[in-house]
N, C-alpha and C positions, 0 to 999 in steps of 0.2 A: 747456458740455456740447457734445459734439460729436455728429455729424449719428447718425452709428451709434446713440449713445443715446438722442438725441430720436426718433429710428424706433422704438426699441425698446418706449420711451413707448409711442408712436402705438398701438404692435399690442397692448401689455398693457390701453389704454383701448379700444380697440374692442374688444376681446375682454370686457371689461367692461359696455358697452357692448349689445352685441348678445345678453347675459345676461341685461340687466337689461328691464322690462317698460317701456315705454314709453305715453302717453295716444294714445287714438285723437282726433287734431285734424290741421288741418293746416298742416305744417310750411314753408309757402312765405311770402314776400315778399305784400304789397299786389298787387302784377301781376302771382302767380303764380309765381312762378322759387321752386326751392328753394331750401334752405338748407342747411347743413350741419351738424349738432347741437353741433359747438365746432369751432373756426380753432385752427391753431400755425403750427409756421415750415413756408416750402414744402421740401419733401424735398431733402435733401442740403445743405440748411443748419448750419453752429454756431452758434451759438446762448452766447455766455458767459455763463453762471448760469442759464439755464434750469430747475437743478434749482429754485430757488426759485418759480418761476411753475407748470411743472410741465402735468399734466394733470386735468381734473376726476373726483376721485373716488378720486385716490390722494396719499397724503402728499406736501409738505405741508399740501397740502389751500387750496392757495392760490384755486383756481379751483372750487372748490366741493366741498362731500362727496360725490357720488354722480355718476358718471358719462354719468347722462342729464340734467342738471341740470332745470330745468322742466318739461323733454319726460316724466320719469316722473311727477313730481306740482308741482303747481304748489305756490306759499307757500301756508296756510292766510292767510284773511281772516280775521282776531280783532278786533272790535271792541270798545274798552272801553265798559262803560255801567254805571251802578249811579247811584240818583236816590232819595231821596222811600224811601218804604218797600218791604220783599220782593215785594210785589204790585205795586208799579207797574214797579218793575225787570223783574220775571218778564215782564209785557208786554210791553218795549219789546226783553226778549230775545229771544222768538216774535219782532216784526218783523224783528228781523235775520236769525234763522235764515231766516225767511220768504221773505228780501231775498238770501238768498243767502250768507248770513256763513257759515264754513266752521266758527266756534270761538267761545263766550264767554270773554272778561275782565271780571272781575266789580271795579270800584271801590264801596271803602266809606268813609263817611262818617266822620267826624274822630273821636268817641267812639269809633270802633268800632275804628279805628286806635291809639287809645291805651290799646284795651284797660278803656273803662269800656263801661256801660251806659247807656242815653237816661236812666233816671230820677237819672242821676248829676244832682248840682246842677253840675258842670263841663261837664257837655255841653249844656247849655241854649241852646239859640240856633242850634245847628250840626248836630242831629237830622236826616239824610238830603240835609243840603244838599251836601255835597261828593262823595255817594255814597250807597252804601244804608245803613240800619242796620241792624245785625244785633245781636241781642243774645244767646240762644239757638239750639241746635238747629232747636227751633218754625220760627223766621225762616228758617234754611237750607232748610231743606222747602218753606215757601213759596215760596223765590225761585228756586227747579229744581221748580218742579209742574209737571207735564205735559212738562219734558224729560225726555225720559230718560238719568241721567247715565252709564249703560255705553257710550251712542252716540257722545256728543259732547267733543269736548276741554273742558277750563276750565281756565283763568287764574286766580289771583288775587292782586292788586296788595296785601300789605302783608305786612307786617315784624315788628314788636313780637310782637304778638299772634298771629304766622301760626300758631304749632302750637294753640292749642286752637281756631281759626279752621278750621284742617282738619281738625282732631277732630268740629267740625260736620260740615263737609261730608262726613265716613265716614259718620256717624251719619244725616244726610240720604239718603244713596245704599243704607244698610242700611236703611231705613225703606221705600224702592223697590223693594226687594228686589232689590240690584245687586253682585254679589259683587267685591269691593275689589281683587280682582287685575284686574280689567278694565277699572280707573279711568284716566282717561286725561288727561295737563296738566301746569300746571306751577306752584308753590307759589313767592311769590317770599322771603320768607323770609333776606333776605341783611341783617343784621344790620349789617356794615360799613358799608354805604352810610349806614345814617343818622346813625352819628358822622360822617362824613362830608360827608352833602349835607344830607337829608333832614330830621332829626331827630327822629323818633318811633322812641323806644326806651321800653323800660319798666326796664330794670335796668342794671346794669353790664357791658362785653361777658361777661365770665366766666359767667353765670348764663344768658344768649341761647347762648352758645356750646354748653355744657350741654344746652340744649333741640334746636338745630339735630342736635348729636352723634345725641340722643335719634332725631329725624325719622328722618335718615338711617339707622340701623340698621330702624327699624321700614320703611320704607318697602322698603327692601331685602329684607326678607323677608316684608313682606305686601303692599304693594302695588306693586309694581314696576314698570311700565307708567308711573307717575306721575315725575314730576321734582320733586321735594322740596325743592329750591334754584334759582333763577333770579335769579344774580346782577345786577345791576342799573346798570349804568352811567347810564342815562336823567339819574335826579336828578341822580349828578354833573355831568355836561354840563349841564342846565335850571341847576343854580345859577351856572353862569358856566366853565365847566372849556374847555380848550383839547379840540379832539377828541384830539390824544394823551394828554393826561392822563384823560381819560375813559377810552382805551382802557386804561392804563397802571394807574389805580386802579382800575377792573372787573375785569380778569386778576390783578391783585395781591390785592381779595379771592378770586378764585375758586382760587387758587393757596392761598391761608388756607384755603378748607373742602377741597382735597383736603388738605392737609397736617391738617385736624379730623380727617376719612376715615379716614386711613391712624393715625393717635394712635388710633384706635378698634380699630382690626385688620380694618378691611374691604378688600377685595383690590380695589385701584385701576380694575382691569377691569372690578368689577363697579358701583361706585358711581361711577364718574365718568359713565359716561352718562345720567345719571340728573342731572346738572348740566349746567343752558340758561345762556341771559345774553341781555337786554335791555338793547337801544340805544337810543339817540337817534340819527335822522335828521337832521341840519341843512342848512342851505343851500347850505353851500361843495360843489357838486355833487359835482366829482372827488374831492374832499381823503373825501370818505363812505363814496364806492365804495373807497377806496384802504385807510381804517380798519378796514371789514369783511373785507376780501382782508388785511392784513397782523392781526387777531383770528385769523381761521383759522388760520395758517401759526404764528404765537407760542404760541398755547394749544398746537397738536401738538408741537412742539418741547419746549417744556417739560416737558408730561404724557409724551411718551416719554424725552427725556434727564434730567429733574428727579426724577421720579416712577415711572419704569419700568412707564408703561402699552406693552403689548404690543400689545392688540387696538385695530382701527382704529378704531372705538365708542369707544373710552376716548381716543381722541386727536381726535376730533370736539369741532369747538366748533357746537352749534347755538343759534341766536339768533333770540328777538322782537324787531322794530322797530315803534318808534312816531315817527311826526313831533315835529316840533320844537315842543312848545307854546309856549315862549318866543319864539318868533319869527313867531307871531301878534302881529296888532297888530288893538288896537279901534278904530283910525282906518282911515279905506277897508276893514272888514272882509273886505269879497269878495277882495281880493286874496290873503286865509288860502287861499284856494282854487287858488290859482295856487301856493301856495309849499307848502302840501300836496303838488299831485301833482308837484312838481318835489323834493322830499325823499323821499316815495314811491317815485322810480321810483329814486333812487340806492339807496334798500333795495332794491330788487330786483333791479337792475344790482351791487350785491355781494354776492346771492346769498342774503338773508335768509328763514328757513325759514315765518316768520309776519307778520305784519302788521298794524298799526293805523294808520288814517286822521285825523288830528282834526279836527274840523268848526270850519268857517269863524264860530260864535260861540263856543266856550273861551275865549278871551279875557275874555269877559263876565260869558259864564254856563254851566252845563252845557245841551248840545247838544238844541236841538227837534229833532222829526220830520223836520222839510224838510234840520234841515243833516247829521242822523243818516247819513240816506239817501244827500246830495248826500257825503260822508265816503264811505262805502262804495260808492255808484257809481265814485268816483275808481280805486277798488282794479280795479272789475270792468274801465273803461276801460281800465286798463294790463294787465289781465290777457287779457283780450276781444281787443281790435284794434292794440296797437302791434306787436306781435310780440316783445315782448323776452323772452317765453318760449319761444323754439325755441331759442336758440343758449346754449349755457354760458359765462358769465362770457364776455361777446362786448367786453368791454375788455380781455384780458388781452392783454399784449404791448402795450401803447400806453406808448410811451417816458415819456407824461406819466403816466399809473395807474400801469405802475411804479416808477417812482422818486417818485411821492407813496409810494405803500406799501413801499419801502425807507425812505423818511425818517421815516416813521412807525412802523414796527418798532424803528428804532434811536434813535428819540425815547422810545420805552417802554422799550425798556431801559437806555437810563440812569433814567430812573425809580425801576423793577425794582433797578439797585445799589443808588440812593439808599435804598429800604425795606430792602434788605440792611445796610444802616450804620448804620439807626436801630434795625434788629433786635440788633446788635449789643451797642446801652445795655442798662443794666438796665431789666428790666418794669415798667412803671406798674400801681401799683394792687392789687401781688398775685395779678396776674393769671399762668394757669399757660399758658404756649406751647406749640405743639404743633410746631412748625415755625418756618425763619428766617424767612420771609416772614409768619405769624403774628406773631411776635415783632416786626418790624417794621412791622406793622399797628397794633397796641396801642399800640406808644412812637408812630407818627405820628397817632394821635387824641389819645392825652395830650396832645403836645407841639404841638399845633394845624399842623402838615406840612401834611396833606392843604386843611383851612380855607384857611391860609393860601395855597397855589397857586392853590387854586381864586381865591378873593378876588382876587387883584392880577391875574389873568387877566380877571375880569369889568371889574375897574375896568377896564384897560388897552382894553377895549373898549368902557365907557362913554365913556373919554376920546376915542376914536376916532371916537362917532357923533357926540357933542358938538362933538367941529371938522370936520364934514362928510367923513372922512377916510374912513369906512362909510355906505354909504349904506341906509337903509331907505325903499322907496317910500310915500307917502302921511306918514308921519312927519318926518327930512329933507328930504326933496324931492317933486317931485312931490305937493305938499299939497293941489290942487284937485280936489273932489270934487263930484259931483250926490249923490250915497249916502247916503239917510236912515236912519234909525235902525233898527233892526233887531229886532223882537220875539222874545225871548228867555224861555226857559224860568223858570218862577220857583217854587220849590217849599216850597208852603203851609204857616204855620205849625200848621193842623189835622193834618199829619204826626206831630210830633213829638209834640203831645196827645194821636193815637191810637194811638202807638206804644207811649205812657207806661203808657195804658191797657190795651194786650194784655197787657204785660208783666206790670204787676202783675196782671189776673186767670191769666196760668201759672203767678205763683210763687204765686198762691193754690191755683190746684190741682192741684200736684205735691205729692209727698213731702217734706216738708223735710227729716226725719230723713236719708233717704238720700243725697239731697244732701250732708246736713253728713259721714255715712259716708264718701262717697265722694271728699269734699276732703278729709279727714283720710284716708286713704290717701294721696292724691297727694303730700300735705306729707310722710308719711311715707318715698315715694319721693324724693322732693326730699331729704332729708335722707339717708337711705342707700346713695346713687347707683345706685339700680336705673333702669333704665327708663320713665320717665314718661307714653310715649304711653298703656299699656292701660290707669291707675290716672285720666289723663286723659280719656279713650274713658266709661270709668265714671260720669265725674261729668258730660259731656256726656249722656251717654244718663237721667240722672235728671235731666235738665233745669236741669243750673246754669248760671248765665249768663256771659259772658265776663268782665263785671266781678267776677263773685265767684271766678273761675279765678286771674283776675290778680291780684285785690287779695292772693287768700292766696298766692302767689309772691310779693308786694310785700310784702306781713311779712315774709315767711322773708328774700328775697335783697339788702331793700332797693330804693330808686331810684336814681338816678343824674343827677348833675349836672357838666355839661360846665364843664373848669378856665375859669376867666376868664381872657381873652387881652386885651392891650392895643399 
């Protein structure tokens, strides 16, 4: 790009720029000296490829979505937390808000994620330990009492079960008296990932895909404010994935639900922003910042040349980051603490719109009070006193951040073919595509693709710490410690037997008739391809529980079990 056009830049971003509202803080240096709200080349310079780097605020969006980056609103602090039962979570989410947290993300406990009930005989043993449990409406009420849900953002972390999981939480927030247009967050709901990484699915993708379809149309026209899909790269990375292929299979489902979108007849502009995505923050410092800067620039390119998003919203990629849980270790735990804010700050050095911390016991156990805090102070330190919120994307131009984020963009797309070529086989499973990149989603879960990369990528790195070739401190090396043991949260098995107990007295005193009314509607929508949220909304509000939503989708559509790979 040559000097005339990178001016031209300059004056179209300041003009942006000095439009846009900015925080009342101050924008100087430790000793006082200003700063300047984003650096490019000094004037009268060329600049070759610049257009890829670009300015913050305009396509391709390399250097961040908004022109004041920080200086107009800082990341939200979202903390995950969900423990033990609706009541004890609800507390520990007042101390956040309390503490300073900007947003709830809400983790639920392993039944609740598969879509049963506590008094399943399968959930026995695992009742609020991984998370909260929710089983009904009831429980969503309790575990937002006393927030008010029109105020605050929420998260929540699962998949399988997410739509009648959000049908609570309307139900909850109509119980508030909070009208569903002003709901505000982000639904993670991404279905691929857990053929993928994760594995908590409840059917076969056809029947999740069906329900996502459902989401997004509803959502679209009644609650809109909300983000209905937040696709999820995290677990792929946590199971062993290279950071390119983490980015590489994130974009490639999210490229699957706009191509669900557009199979539905919704206008690309209007439902794509309405699509986030959660990272994983890892260690490799630069290689982080460089993956986040090269997500931006490949989702806009594609949603406007793939998909013909026009508007700049619909070419936005906006993401939650979370630290690297796998890279906690329960030997020398304090050092989680060091490797937290050093993942941390690389989300925020590439510009990430939200934020989670993880506290220095995960590893062991979910997080006490002291590491909750010492998790969320890390946030406020980076955000408080280093300054890296004055300047926008204050790496861009560093010969080494860009050319990690060109070799990581072009590491995705060879990816990106390869889904293209498996798109190309016949579909597994009878499954119906809506799109190439669909289509190549589907054949790379049958055909074990996505497993398989990831797999030889983890090994390839187990072998690597195993000959001292990666080094992990306190693990390989640096073994000597004084650091005793650490008291950790432990959550009571009288949980799980008072959980059993509310339950059964709700479904004592509800209506069962309407219930059963109200699931026989749904199955009926299930079977007629109408719209499933209101008929779902319905059987939520006459208090059916999530295991009796699912079970009766688990008759009609079946379960689902992954081919044997050898």
């Amino acid at each position: 790009m040559d000097a005339n056009e990178i001016e031209t830049g300059r004056r179209r971003w300041q003009a942006r720029y000095d439009s846009a509202r900015t925080r009342d803080a101050d924008f100087t240096t430790l000793s006082g000296d200003p700063v300047q709200p984003v650096y490019g080349p000094p004037p009268g310079a060329d600049v070759p490829g610049f257009e890829r780097i670009g300015w913050p605020g305009e396509y391709p969006f390399t250097r961040g979505l908004y022109a004041t980056g920080y200086r107009g609103r800082t990341w939200t602090i979202r903390q995950f937390a969900g423990f033990g039962n609706a009541e004890q979570t609800n507390e520990r989410y007042k101390m956040i808000l309390e503490a300073g947290g900007g947003g709830l993300s809400v983790a639920f406990d392993m039944p609740t994620l598969m879509g049963r009930d506590s008094d399943d005989p399968r959930s026995l043993g695992e009742v609020g330990h991984c998370g909260v449990a929710i089983d009904s409406a009831a429980d969503m009420e309790v575990l937002f009492g006393g927030i008010p849900l029109g105020d605050v953002t929420t998260s929540m972390t699962i998949s399988g079960p997410a739509v009648p999981v959000f049908c609570m939480y309307l139900v909850a927030a109509e119980r508030q008296g909070v009208d569903p247009g002003v709901l505000n967050g982000t639904l993670q709901t991404d279905i691929f990932k857990e053929y993928i990484a994760q594995k908590e699915w409840l059917f076969a993708p056809g029947p999740h895909l069906r329900l996502i379809g459902d989401l997004m149309e509803h959502c679209a026209s009644a609650v809109p404010a909300y983000k209905p899909l937040s696709v999820s790269g995290y677990h792929i990375r946590e199971a062993g994935s290279t950071a390119a292929q983490e980015l590489a299979f994130t974009l490639a489902d999210g490229f699957g639900y706009v191509e669900l979108g557009l199979s539905r007849g919704l206008d690309v502009n209007t439902f794509a922003p309405g699509l986030s995505f959660f990272f994983d923050a890892h260690l490799d410092f630069f290689e982080e910042i460089a993956k986040f800067r090269a997500a931006r620039r490949i989702w806009a390119r594609w949603l406007r040349d793939e998909y013909g998003a026009t508007s700049e919203k619909a070419q936005w990629l906006r993401f939650h980051t979370q630290t690297a849980g796998v890279s906690l270790t329960a030997q020398q735990p304090y050092n989680n603490v060091v490797r937290t804010a050093v993942e941390a700050l690389s989300a925020v050095l590439g510009g990430t719109n939200s934020l989670h911390t993880n506290a220095l016991d995960e590893t062991l156990a979910l997080p006490s009070e002291q590491a909750a805090e010492i998790a969320l102070r890390t946030q406020q330190v980076l955000m408080e006193e280093t300054g890296v919120a004055n300047v926008a994307d204050p790496l861009g131009g560093s010969w080494y951040v860009e050319a990690l984020t060109d070799r990581i963009e072009a590491d995705a797309e060879r990816i990106f073919e390869r889904i293209r070529q498996l798109g190309a086989k016949a579909v597994p499973s009878g499954e119906h595509p809506v799109g190439p990149i669909t289509s190549g989603i589907l054949r790379g879960i049958e055909d074990g693709y996505f497993t398989g990369e990831t797999a030889e990528s983890a090994f390839r790195y187990q072998q690597a710490l195993e000959k001292g070739e990666k080094k992990v401190v306190g693990v390989n090396c640096h073994t000597g410690s004084v650091t005793g043991d650490l008291e950790i949260l432990r959550v009571s098995h009288e949980v799980e037997r008072e959980q059993v107990r509310v339950l059964a007295d709700r479904k004592a005193a509800r209506d069962d008739a309407a219930v059963r009314a109200a699931l026989d509607a749904m199955l009926a929508a299930a079977r007629d391809g109408s719209n499933m949220i209101e008929p779902m909304l319905t059987a939520i509000r006459a208090e059916a529980t999530l295991g009796e939503v699912c079970g009766v989708l688990r008759e009609e559509w079946g379960s689902y079990t992954e081919p044997a790979r050898f």
